[in-house]
PDB file of N, CA, C, O and CB in Angstrom:
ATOM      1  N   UNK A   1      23.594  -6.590  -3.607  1.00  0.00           N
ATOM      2  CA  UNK A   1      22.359  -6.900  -2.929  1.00  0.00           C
ATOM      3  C   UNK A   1      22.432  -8.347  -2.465  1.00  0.00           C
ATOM      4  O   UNK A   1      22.908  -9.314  -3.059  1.00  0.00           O
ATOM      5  CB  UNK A   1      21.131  -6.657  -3.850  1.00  0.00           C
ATOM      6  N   UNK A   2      21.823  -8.276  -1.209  1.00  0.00           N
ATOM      7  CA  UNK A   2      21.785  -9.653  -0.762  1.00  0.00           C
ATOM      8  C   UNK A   2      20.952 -10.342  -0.483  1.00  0.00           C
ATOM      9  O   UNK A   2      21.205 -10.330   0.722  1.00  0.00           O
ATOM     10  CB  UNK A   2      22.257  -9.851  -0.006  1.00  0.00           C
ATOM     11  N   UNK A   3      19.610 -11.367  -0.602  1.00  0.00           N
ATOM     12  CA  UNK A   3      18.568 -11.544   0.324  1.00  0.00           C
ATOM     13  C   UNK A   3      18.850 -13.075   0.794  1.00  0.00           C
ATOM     14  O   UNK A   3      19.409 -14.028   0.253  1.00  0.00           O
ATOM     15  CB  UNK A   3      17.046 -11.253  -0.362  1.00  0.00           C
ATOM     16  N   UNK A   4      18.037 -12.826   2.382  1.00  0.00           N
ATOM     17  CA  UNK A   4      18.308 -13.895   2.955  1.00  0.00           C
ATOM     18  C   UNK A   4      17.303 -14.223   3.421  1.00  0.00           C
ATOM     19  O   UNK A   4      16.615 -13.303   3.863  1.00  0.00           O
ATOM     20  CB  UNK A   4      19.187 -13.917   3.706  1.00  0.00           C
ATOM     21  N   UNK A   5      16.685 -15.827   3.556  1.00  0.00           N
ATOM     22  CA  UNK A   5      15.487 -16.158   3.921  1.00  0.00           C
ATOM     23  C   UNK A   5      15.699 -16.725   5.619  1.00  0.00           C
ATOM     24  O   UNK A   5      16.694 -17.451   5.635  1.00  0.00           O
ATOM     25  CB  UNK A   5      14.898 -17.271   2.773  1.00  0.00           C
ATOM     26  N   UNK A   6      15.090 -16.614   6.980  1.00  0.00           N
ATOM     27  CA  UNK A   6      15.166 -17.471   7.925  1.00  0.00           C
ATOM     28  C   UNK A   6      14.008 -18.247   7.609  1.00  0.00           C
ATOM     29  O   UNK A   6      13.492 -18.758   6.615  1.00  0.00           O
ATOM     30  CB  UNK A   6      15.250 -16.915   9.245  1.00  0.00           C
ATOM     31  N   UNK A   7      13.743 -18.111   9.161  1.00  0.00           N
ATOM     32  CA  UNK A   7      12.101 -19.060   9.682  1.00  0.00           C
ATOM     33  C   UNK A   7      11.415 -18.100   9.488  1.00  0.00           C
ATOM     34  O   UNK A   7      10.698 -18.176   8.490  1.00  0.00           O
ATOM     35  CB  UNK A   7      11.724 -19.724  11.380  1.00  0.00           C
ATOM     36  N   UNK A   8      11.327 -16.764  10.358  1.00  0.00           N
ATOM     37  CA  UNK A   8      10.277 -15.881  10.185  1.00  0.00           C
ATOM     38  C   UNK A   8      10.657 -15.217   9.601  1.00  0.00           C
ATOM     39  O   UNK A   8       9.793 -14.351   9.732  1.00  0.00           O
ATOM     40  CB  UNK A   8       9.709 -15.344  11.004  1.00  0.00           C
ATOM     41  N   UNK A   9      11.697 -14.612   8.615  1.00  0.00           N
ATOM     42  CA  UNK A   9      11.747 -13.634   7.684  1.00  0.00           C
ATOM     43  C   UNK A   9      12.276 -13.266   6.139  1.00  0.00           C
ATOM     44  O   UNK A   9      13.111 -14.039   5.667  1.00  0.00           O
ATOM     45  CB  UNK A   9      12.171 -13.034   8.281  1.00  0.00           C
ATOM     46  N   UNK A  10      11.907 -12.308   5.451  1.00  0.00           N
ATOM     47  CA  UNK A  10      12.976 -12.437   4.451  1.00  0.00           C
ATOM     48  C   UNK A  10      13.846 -11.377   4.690  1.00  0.00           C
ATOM     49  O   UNK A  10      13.221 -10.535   5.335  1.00  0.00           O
ATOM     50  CB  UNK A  10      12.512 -12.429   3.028  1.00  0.00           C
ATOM     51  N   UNK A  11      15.154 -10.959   4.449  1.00  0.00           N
ATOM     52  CA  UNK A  11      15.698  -9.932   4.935  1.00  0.00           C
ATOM     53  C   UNK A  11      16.739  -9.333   3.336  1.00  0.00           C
ATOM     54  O   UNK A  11      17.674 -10.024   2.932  1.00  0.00           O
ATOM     55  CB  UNK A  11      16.570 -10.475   6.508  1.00  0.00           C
ATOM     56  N   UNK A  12      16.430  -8.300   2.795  1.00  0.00           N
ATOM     57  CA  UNK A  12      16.751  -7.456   1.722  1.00  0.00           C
ATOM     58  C   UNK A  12      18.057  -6.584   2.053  1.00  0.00           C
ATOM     59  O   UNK A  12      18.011  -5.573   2.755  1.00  0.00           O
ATOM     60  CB  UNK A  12      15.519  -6.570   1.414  1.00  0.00           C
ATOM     61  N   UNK A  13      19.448  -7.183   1.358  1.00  0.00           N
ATOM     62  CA  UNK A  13      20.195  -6.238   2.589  1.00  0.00           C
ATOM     63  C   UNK A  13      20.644  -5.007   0.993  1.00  0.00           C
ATOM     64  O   UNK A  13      20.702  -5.744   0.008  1.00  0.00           O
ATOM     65  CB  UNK A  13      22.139  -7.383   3.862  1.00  0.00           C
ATOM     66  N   UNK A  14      20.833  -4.025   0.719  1.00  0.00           N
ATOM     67  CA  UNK A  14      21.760  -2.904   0.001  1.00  0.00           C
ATOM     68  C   UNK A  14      22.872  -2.226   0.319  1.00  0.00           C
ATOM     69  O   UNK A  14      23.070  -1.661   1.395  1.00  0.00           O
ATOM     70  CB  UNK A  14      21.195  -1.998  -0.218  1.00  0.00           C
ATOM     71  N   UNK A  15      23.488  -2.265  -0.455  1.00  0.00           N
ATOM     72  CA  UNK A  15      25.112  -1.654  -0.313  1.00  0.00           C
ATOM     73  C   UNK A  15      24.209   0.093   0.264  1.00  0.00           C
ATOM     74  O   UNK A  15      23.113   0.494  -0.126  1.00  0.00           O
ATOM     75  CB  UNK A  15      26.461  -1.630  -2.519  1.00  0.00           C
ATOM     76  N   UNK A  16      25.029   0.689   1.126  1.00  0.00           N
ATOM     77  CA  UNK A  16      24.726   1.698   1.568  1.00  0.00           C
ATOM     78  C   UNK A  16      24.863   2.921   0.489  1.00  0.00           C
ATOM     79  O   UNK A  16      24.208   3.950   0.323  1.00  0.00           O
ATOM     80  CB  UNK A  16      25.430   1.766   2.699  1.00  0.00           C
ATOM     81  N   UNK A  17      25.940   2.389  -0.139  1.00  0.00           N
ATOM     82  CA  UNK A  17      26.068   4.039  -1.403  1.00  0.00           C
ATOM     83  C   UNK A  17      24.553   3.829  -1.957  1.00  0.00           C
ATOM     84  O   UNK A  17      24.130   4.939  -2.279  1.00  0.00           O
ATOM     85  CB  UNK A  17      27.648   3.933  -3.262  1.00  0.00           C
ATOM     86  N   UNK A  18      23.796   3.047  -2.137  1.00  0.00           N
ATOM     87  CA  UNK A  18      22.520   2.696  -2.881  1.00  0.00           C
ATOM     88  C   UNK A  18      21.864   4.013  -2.602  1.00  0.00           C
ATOM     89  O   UNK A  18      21.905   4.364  -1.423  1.00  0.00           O
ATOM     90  CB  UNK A  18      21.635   1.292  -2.339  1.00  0.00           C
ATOM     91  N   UNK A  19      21.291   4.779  -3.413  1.00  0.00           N
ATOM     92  CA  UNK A  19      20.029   6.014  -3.034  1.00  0.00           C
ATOM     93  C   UNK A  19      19.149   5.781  -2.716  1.00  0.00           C
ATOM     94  O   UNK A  19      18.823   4.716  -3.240  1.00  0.00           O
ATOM     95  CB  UNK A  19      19.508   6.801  -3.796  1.00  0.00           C
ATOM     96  N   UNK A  20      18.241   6.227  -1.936  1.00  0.00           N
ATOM     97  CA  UNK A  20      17.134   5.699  -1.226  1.00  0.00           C
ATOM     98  C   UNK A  20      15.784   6.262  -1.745  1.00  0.00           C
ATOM     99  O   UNK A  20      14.682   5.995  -1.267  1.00  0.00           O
ATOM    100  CB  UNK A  20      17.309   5.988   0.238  1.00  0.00           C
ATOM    101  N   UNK A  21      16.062   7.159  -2.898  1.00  0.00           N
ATOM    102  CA  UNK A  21      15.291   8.227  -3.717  1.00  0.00           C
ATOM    103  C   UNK A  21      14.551   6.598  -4.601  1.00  0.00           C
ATOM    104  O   UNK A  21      15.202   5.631  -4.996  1.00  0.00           O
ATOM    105  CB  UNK A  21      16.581   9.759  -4.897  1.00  0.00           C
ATOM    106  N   UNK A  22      13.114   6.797  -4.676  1.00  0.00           N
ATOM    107  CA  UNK A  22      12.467   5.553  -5.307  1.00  0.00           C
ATOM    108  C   UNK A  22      12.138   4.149  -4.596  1.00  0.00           C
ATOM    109  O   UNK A  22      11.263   3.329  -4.871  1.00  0.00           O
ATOM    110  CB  UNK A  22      13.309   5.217  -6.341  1.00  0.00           C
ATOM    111  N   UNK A  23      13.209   4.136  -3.503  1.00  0.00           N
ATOM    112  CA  UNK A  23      13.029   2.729  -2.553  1.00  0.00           C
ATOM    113  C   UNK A  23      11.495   3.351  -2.062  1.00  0.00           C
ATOM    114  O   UNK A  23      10.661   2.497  -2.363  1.00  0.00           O
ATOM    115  CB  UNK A  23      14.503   2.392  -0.956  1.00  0.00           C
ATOM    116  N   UNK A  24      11.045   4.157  -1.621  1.00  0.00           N
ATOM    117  CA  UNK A  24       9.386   4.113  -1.107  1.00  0.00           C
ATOM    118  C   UNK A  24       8.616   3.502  -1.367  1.00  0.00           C
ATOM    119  O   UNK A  24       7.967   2.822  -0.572  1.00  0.00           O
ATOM    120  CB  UNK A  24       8.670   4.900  -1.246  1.00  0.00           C
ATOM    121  N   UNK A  25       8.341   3.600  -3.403  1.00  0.00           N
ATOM    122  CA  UNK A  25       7.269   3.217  -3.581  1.00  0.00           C
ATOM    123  C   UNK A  25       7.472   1.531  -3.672  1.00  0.00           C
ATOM    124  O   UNK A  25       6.535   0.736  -3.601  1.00  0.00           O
ATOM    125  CB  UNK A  25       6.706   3.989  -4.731  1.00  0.00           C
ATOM    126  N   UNK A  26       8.723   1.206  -3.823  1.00  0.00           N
ATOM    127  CA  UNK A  26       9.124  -0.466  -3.535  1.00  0.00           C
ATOM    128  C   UNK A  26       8.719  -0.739  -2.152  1.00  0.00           C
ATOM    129  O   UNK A  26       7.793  -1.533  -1.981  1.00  0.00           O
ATOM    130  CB  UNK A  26      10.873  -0.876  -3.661  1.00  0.00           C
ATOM    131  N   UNK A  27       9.264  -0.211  -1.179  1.00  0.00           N
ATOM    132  CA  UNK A  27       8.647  -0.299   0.401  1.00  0.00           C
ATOM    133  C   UNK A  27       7.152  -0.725   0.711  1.00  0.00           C
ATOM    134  O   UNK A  27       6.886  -1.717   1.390  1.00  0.00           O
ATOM    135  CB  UNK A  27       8.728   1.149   1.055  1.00  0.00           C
ATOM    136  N   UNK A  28       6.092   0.207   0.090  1.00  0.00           N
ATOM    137  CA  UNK A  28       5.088   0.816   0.150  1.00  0.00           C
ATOM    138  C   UNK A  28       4.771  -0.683  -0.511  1.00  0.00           C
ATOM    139  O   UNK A  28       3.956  -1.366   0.109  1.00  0.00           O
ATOM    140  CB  UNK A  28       4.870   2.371  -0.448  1.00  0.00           C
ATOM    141  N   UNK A  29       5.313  -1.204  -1.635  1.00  0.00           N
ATOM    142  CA  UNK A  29       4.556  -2.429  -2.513  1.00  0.00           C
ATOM    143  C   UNK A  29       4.563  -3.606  -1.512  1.00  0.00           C
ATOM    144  O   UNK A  29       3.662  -4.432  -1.661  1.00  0.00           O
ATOM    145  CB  UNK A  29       5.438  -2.926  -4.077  1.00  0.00           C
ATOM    146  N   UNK A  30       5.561  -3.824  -0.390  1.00  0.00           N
ATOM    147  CA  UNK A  30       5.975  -4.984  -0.027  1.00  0.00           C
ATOM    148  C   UNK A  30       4.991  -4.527   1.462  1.00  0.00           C
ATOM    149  O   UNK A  30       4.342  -5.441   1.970  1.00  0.00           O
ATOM    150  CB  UNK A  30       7.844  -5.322  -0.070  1.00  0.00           C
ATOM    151  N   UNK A  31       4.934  -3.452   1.958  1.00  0.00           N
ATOM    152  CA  UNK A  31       3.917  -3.182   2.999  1.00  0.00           C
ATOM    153  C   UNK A  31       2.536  -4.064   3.272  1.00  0.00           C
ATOM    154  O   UNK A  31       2.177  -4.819   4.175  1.00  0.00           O
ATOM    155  CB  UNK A  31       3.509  -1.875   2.703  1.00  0.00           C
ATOM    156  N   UNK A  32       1.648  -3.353   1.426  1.00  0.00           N
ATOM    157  CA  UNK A  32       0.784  -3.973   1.445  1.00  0.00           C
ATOM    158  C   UNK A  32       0.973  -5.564   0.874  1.00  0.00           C
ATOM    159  O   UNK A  32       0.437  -6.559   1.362  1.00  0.00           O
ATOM    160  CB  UNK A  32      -0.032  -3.179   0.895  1.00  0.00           C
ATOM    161  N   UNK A  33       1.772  -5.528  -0.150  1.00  0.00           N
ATOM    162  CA  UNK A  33       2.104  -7.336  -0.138  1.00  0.00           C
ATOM    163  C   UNK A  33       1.895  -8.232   1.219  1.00  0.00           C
ATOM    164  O   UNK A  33       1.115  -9.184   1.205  1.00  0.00           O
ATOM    165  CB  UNK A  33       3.829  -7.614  -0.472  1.00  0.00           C
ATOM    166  N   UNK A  34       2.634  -7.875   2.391  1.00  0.00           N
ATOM    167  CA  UNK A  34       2.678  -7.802   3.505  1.00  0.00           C
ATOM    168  C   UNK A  34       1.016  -8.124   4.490  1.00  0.00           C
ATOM    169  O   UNK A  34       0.583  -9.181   4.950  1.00  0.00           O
ATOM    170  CB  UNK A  34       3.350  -6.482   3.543  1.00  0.00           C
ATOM    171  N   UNK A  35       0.645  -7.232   4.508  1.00  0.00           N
ATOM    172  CA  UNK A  35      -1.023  -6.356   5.053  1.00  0.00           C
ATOM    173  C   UNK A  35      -1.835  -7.788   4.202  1.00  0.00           C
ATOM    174  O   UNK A  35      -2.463  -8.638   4.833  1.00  0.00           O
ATOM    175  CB  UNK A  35      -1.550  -3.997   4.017  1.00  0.00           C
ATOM    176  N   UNK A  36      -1.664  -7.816   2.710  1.00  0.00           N
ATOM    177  CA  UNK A  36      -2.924  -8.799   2.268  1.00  0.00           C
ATOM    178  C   UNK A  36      -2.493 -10.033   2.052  1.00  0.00           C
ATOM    179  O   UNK A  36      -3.241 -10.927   1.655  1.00  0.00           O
ATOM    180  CB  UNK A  36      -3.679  -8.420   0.983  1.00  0.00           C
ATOM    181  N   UNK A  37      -1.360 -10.176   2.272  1.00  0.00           N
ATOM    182  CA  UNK A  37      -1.187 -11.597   2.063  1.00  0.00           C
ATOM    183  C   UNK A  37      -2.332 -12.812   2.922  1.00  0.00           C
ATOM    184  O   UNK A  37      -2.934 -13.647   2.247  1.00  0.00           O
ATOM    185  CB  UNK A  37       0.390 -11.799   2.551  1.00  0.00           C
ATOM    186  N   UNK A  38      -2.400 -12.783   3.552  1.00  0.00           N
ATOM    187  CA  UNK A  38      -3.689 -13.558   4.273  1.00  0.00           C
ATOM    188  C   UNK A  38      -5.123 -13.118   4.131  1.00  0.00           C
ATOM    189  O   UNK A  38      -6.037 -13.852   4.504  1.00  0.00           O
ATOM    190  CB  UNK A  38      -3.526 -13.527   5.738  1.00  0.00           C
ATOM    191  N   UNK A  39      -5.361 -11.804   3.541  1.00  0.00           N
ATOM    192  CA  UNK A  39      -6.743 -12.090   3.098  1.00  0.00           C
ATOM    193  C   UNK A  39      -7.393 -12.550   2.644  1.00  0.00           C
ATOM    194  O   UNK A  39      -6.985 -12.681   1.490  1.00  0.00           O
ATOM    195  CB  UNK A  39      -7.134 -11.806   2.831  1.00  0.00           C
ATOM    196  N   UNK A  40      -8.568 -13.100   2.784  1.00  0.00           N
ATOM    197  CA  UNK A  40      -9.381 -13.822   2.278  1.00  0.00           C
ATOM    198  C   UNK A  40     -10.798 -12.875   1.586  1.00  0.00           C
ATOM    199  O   UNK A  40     -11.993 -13.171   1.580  1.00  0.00           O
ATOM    200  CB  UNK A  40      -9.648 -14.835   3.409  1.00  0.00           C
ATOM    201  N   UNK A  41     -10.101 -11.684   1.053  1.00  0.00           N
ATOM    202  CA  UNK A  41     -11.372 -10.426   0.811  1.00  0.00           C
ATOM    203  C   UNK A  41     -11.381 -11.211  -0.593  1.00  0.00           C
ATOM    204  O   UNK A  41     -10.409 -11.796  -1.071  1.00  0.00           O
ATOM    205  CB  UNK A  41     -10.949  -8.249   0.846  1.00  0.00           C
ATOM    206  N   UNK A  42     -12.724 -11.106  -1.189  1.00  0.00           N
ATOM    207  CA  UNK A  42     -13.083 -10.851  -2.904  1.00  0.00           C
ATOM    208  C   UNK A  42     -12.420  -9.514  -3.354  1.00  0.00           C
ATOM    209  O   UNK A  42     -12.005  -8.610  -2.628  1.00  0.00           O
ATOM    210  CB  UNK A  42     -14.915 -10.672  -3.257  1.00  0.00           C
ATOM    211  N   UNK A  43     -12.414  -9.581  -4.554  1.00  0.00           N
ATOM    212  CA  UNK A  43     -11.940  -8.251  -5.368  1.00  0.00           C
ATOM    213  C   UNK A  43     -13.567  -7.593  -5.173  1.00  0.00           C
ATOM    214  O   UNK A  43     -13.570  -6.373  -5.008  1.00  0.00           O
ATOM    215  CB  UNK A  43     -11.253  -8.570  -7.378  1.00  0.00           C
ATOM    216  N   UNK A  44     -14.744  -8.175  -5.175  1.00  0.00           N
ATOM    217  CA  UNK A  44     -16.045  -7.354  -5.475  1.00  0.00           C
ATOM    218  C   UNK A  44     -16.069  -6.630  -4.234  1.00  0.00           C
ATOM    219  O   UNK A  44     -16.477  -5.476  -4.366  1.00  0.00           O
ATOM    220  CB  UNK A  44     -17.493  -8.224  -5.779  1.00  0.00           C
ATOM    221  N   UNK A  45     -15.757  -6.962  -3.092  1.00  0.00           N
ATOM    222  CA  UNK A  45     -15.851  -6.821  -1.513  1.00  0.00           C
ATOM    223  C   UNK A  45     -14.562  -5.571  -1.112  1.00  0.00           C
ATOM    224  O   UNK A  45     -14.702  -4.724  -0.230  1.00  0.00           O
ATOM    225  CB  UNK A  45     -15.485  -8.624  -0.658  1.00  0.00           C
ATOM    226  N   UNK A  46     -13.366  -5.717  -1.969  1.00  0.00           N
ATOM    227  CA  UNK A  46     -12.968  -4.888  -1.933  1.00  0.00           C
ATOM    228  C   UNK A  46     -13.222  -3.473  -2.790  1.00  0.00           C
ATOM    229  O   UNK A  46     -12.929  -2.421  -2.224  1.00  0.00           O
ATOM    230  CB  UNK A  46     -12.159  -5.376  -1.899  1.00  0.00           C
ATOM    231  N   UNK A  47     -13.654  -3.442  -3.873  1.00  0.00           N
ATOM    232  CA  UNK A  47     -14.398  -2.839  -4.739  1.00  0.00           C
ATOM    233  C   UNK A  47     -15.279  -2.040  -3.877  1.00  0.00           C
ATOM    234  O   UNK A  47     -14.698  -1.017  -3.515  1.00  0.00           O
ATOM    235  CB  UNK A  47     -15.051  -3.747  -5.660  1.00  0.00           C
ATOM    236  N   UNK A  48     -16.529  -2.146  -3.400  1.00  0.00           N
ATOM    237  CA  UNK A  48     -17.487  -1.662  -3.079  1.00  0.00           C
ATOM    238  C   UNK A  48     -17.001  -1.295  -1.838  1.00  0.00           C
ATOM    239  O   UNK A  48     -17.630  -0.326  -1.414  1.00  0.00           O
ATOM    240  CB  UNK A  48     -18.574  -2.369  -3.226  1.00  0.00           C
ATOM    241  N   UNK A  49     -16.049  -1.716  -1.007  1.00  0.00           N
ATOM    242  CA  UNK A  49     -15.518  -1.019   0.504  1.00  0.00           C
ATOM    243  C   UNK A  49     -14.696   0.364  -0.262  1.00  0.00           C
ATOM    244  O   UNK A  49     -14.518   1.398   0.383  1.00  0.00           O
ATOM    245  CB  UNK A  49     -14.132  -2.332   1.684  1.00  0.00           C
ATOM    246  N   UNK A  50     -14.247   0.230  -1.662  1.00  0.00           N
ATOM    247  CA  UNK A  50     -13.162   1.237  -2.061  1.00  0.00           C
ATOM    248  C   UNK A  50     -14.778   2.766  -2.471  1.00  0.00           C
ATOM    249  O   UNK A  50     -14.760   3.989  -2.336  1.00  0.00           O
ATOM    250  CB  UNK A  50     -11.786   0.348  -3.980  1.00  0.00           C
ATOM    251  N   UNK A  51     -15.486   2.151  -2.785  1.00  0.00           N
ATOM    252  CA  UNK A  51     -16.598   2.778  -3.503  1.00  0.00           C
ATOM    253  C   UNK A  51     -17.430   3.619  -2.539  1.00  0.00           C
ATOM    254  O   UNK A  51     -17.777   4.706  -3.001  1.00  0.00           O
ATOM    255  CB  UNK A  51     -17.484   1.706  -4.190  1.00  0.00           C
ATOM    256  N   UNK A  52     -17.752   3.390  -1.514  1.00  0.00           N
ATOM    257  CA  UNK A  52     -18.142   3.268   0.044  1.00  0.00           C
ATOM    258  C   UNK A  52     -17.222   4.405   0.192  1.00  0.00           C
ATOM    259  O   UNK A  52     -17.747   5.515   0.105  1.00  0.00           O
ATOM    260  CB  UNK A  52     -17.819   1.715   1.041  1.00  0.00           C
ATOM    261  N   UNK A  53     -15.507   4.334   0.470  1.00  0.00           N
ATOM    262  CA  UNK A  53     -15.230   5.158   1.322  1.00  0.00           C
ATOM    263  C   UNK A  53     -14.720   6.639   0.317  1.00  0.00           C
ATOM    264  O   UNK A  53     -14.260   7.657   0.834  1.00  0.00           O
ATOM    265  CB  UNK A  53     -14.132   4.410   2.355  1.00  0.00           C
ATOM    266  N   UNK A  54     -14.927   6.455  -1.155  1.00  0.00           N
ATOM    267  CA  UNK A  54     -14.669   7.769  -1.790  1.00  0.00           C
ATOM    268  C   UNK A  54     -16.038   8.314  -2.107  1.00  0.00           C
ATOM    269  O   UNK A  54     -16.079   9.401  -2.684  1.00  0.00           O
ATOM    270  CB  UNK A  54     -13.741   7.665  -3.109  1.00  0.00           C
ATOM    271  N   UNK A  55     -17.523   7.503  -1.708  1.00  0.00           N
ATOM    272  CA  UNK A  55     -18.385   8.496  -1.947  1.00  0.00           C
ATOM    273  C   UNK A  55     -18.421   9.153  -0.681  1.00  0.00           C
ATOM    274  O   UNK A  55     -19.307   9.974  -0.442  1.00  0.00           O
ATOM    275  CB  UNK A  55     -19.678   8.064  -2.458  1.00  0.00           C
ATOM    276  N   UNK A  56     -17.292   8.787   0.381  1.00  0.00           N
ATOM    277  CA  UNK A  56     -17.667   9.446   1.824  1.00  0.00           C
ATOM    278  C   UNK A  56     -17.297  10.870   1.847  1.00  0.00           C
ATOM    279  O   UNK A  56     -17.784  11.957   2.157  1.00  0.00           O
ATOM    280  CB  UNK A  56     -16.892   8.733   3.085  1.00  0.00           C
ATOM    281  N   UNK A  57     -15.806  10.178   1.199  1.00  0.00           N
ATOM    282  CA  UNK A  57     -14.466  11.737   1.523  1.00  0.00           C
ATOM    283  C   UNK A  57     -14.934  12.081   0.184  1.00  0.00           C
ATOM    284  O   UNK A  57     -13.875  12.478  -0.301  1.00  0.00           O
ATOM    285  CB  UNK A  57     -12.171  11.480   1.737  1.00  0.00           C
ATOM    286  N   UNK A  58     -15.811  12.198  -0.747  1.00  0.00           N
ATOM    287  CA  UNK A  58     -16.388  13.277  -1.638  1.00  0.00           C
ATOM    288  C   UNK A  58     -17.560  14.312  -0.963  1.00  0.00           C
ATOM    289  O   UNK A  58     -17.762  15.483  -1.286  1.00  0.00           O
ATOM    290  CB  UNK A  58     -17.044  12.494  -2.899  1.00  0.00           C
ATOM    291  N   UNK A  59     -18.114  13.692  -0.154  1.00  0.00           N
ATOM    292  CA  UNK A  59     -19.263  13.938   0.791  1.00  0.00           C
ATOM    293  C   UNK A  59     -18.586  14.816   1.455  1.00  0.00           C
ATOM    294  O   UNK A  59     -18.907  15.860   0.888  1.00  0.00           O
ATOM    295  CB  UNK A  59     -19.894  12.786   1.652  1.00  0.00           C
ATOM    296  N   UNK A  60     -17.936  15.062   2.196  1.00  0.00           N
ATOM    297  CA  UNK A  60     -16.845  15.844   3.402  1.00  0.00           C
ATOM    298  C   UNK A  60     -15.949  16.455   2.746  1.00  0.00           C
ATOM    299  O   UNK A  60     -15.232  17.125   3.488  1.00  0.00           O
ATOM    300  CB  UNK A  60     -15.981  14.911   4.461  1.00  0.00           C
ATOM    301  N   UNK A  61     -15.586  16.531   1.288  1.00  0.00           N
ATOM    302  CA  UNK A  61     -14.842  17.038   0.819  1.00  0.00           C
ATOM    303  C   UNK A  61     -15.331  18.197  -0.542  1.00  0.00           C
ATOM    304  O   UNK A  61     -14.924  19.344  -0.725  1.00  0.00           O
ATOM    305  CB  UNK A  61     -14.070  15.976   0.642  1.00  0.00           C
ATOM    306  N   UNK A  62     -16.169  17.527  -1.221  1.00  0.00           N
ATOM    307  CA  UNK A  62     -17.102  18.520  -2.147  1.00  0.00           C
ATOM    308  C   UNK A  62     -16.826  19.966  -2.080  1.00  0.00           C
ATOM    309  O   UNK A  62     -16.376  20.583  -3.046  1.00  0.00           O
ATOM    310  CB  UNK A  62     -18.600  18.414  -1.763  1.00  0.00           C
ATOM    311  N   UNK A  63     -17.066  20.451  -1.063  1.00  0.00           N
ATOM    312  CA  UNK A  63     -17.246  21.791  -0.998  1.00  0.00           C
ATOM    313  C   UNK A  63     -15.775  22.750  -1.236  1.00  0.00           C
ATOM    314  O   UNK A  63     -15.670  23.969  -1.371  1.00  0.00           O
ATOM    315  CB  UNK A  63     -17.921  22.002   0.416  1.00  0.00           C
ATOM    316  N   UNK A  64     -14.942  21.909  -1.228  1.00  0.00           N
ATOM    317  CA  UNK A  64     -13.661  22.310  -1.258  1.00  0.00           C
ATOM    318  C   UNK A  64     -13.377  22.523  -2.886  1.00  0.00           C
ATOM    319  O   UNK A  64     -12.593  23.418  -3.200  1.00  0.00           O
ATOM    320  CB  UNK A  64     -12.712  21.213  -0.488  1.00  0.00           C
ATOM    321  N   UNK A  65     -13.806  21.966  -3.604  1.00  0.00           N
ATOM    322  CA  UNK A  65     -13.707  21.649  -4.844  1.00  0.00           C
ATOM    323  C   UNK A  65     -14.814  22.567  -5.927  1.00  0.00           C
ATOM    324  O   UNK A  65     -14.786  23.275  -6.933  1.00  0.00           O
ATOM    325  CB  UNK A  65     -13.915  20.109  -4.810  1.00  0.00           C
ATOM    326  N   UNK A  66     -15.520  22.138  -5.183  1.00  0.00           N
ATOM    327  CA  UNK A  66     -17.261  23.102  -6.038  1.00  0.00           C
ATOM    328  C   UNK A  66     -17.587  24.188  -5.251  1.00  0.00           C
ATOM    329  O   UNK A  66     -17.266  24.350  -4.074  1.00  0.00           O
ATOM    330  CB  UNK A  66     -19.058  22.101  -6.029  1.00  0.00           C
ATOM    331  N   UNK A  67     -18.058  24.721  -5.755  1.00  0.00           N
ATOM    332  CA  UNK A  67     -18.360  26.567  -4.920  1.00  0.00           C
ATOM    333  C   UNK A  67     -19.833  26.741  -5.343  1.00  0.00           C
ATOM    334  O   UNK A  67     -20.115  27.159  -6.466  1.00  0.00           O
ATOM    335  CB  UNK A  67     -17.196  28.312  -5.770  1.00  0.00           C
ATOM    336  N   UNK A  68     -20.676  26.445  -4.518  1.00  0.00           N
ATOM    337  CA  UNK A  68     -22.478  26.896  -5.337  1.00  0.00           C
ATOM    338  C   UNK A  68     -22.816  27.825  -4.579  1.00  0.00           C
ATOM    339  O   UNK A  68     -23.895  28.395  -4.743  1.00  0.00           O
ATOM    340  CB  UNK A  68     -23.961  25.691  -5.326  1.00  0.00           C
TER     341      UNK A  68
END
């Protein structure tokens, strides 16, 4: 493994025999690492936006789940 820093980047290099089975959820971490690094959100602000959008898709989704 190699990493290399420029001006604008960091660059992660792997030997190719490497499996790629598990690299996702590493991907997926550095995505959003990525995405929030400059936010300036509260944890409470994110909280209640997270709270907000699962009482939505419970709302639109309920019926799938419960049978009355």
């Amino acid at each position: 493994m190699r990493i290399e820093r420029t001006n604008n980047e960091i660059i992660i290099r792997l030997p190719s025999y490497v499996k790629t089975d598990g690299l996702q959820k590493f991907i997926d971490y550095l995505v959003y690492k990525e995405v929030t690094a400059k936010s300036k959100a509260k944890q409470a602000d994110v909280d209640k936006l997270a709270k907000e959008v699962k009482k939505g898709w419970w709302s639109k989704n309920r019926s799938r789940f419960i049978r009355e």
